[in-house]
BADODREN-903474 format. One record per residue: x negated, y negated, z negated of N, C-alpha, C in turn. Coordinates in Angstrom, 1 decimal, padded with zeros to 4 digits, always signed. Each point is the difference from the previous one (the first is absolute). Layout:
N
+--------+--------+--------+--------+--------+--------+--------+--------+--------+
!    npx !    npy !    npz !   capx !   capy !   capz !    cpx !    cpy !    cpz !
+--------+--------+--------+--------+--------+--------+--------+--------+--------+
!      X !      Y !      Z !      X !      Y !      Z !      X !      Y !      Z !
...
+--------+--------+--------+--------+--------+--------+--------+--------+--------+
! end
This chain:
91
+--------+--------+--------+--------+--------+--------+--------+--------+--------+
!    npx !    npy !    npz !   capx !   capy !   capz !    cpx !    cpy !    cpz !
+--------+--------+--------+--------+--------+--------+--------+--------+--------+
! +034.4 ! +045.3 ! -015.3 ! +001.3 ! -000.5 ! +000.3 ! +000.3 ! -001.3 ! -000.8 !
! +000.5 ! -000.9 ! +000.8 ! +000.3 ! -001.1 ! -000.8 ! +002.0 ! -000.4 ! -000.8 !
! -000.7 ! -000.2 ! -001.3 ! +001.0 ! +000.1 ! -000.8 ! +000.6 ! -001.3 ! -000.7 !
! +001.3 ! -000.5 ! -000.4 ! -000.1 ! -001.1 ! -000.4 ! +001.0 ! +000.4 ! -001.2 !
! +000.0 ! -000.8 ! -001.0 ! -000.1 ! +000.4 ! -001.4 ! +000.7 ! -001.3 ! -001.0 !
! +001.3 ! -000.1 ! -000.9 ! -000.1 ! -001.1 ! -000.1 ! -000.3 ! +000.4 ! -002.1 !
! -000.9 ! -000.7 ! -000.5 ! -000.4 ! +000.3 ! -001.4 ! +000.4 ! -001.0 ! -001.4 !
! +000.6 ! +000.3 ! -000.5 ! +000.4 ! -001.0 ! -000.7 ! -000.7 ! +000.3 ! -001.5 !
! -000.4 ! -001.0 ! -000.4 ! -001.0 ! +000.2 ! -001.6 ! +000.6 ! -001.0 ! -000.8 !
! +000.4 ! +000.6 ! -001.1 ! +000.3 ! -000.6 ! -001.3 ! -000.7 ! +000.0 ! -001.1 !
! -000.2 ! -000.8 ! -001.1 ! -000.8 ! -000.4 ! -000.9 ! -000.3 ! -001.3 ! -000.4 !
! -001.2 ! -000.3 ! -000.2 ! -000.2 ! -001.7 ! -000.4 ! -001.5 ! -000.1 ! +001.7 !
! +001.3 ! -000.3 ! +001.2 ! -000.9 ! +000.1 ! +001.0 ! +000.8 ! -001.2 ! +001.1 !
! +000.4 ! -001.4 ! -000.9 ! +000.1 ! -001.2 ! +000.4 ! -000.7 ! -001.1 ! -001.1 !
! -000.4 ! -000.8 ! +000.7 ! -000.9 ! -001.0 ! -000.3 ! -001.6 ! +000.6 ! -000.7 !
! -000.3 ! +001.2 ! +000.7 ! -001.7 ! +000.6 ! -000.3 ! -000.3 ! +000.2 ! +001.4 !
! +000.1 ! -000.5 ! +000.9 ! -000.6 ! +000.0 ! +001.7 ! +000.3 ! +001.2 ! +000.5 !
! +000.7 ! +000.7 ! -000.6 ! +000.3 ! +001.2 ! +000.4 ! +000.1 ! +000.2 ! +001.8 !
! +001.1 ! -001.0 ! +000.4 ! +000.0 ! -000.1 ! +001.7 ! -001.1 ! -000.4 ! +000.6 !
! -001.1 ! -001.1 ! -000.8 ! -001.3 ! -000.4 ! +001.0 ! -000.8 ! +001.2 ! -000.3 !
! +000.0 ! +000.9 ! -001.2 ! -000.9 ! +001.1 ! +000.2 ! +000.5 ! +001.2 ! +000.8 !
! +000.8 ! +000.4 ! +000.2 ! +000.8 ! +001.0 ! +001.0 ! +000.0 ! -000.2 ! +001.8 !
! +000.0 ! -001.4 ! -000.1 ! -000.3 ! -000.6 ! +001.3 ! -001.6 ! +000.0 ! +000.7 !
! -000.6 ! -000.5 ! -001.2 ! -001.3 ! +000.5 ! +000.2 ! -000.5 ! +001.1 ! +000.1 !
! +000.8 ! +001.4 ! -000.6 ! -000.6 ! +001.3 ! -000.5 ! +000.9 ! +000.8 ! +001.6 !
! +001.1 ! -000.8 ! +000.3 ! +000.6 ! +000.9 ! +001.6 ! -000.9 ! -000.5 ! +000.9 !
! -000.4 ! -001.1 ! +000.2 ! -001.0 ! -000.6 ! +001.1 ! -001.3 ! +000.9 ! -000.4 !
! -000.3 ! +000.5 ! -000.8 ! -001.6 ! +000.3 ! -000.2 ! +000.5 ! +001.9 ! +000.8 !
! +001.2 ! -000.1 ! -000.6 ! +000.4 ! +002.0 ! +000.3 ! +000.7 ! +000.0 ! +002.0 !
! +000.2 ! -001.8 ! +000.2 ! +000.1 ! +000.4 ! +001.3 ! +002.0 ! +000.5 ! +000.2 !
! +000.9 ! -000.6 ! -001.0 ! +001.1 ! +000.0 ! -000.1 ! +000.6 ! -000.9 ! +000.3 !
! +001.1 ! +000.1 ! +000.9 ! +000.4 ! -001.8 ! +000.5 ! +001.6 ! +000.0 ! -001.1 !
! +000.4 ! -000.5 ! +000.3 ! +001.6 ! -000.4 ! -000.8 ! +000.0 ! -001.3 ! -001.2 !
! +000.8 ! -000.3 ! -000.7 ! +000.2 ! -000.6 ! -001.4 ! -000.1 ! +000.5 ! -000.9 !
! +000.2 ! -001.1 ! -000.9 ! +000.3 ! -000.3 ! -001.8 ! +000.6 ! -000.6 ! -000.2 !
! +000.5 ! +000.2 ! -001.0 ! +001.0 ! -001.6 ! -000.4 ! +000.6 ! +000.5 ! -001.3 !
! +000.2 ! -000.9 ! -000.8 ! +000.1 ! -000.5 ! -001.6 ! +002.2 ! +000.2 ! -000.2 !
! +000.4 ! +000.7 ! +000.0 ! +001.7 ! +000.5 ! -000.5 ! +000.4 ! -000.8 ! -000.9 !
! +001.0 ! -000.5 ! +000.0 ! +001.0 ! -000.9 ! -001.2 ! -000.5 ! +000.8 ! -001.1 !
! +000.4 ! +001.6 ! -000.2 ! +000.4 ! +000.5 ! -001.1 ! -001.9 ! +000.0 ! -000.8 !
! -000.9 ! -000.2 ! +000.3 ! -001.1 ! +000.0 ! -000.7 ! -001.0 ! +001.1 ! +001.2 !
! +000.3 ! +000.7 ! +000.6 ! -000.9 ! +001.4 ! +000.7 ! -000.3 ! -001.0 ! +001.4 !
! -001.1 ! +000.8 ! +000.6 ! -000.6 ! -000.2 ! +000.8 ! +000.4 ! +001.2 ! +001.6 !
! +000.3 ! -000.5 ! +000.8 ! +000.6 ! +000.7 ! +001.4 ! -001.4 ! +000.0 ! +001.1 !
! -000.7 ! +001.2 ! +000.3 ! -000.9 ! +000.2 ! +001.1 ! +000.5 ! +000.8 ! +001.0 !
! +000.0 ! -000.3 ! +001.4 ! +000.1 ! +000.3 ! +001.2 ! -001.3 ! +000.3 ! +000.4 !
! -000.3 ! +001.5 ! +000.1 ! -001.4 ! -000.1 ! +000.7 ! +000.2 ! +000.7 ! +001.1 !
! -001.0 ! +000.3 ! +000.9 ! +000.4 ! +000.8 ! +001.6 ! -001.4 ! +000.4 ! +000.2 !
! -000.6 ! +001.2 ! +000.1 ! -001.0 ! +000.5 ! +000.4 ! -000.3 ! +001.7 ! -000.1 !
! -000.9 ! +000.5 ! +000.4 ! +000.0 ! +001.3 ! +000.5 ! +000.0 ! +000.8 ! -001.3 !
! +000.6 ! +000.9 ! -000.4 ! +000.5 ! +000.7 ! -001.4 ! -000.9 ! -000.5 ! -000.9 !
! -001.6 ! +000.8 ! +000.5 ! -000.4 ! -000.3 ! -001.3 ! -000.8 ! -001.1 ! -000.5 !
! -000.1 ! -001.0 ! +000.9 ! +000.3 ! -001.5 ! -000.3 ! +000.6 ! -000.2 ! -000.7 !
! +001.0 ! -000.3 ! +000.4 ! +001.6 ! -000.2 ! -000.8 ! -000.8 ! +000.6 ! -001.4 !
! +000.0 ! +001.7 ! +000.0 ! +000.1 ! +000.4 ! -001.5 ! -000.7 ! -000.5 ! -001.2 !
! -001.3 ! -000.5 ! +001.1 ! -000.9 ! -000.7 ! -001.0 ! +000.4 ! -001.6 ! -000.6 !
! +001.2 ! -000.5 ! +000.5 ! +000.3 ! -001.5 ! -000.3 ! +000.9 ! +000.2 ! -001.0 !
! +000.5 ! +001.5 ! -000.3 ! +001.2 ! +000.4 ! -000.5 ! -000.7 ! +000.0 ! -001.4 !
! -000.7 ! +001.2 ! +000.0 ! -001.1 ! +000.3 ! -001.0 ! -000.4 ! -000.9 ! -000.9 !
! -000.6 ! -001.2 ! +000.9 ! +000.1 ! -001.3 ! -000.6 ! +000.4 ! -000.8 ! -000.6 !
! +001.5 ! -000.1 ! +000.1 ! +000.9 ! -000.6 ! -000.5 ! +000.6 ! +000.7 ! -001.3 !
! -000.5 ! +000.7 ! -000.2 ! +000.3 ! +001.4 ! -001.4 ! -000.5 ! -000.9 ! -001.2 !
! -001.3 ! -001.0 ! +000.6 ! -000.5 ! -000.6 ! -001.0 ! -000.1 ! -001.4 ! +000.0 !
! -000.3 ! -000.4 ! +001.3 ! +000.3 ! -001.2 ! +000.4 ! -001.7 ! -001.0 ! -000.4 !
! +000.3 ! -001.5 ! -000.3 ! -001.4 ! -000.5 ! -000.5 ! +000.0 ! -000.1 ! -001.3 !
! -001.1 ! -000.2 ! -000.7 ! -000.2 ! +000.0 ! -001.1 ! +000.8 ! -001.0 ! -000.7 !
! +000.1 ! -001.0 ! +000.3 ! +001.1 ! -000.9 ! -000.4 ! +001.7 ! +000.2 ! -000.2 !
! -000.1 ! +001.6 ! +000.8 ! +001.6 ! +000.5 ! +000.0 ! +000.2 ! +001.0 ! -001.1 !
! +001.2 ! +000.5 ! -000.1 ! +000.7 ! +001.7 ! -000.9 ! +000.7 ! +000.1 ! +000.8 !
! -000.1 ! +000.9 ! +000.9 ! +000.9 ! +000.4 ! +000.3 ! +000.5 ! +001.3 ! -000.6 !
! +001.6 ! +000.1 ! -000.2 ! +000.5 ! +000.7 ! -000.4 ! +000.9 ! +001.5 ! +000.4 !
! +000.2 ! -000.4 ! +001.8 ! +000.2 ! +000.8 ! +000.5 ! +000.3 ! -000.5 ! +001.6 !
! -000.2 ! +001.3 ! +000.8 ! +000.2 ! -000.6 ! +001.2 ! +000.8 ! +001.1 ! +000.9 !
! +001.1 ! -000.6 ! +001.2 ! +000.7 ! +001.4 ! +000.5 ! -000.4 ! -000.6 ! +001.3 !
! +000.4 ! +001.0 ! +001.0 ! -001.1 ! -000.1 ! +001.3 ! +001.3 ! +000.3 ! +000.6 !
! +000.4 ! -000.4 ! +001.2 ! +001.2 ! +000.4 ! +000.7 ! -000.6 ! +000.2 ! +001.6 !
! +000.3 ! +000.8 ! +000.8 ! -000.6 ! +000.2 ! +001.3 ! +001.0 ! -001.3 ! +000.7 !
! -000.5 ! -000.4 ! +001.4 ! +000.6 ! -001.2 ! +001.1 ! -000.4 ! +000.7 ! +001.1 !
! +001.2 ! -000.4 ! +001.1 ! -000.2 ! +000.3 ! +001.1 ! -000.8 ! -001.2 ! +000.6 !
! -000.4 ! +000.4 ! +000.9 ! -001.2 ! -000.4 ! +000.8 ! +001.0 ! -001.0 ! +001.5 !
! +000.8 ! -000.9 ! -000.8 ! +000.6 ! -000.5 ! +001.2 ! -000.5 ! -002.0 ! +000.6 !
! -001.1 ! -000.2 ! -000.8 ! -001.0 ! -001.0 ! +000.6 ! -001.3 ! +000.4 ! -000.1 !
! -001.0 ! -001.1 ! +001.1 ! -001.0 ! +000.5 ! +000.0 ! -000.9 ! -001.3 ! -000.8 !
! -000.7 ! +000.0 ! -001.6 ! -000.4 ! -000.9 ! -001.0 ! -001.2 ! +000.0 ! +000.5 !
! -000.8 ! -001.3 ! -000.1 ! -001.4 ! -000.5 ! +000.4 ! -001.1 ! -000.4 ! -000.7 !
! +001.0 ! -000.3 ! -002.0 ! -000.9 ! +000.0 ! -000.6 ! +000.6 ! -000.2 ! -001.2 !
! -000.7 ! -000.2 ! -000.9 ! +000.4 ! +000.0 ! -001.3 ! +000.6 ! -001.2 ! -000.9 !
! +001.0 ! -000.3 ! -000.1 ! -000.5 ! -001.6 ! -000.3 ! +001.3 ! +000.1 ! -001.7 !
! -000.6 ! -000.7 ! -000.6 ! +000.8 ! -000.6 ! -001.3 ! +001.7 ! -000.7 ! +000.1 !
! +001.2 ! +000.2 ! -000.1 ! +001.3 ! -000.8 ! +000.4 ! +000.5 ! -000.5 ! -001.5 !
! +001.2 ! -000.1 ! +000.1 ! +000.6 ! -000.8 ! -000.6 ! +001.0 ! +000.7 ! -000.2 !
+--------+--------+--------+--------+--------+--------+--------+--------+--------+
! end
């Protein structure tokens, strides 16, 4: 079943590529949606893909790239009211 998920990660996970590696790591898991970089310092993912897809991008993000800390991350469910094509980095 496909599920959309919006994940927000906090820590030291702006200015360490954090979004070009997440972007890279949802395209490799086959997750379409965003990323994008929050005033307050955290990081906002939109992913959309079949549970345990999704779960594995989630799982991911627990740790993020080696250039990140992340310190914590909360996962909120989304309704499924567009249909996303791919993954891409925003603003």
């Amino acid at each position: 079943m496909t599920q959309r998920a919006k994940i927000l990660v906090t820590g030291r996970v702006q200015g360490v590529y954090f979004r070009y590696f997440t972007q890279k790591k949802a395209r490799q898991l086959g997750v379409v949606g965003s990323v994008r970089n929050l005033p307050d310092g955290s990081v906002e993912i939109i992913g959309q893909a079949k549970s345990d897809v999704l779960q594995n991008l989630i799982d991911w993000s627990h740790k993020g790239p080696i250039t990140a800390r992340v310190d914590c991350i909360e996962v909120v469910s989304l309704t499924l009211d567009e249909m996303l094509v791919t993954f891409d980095i925003t603003d």
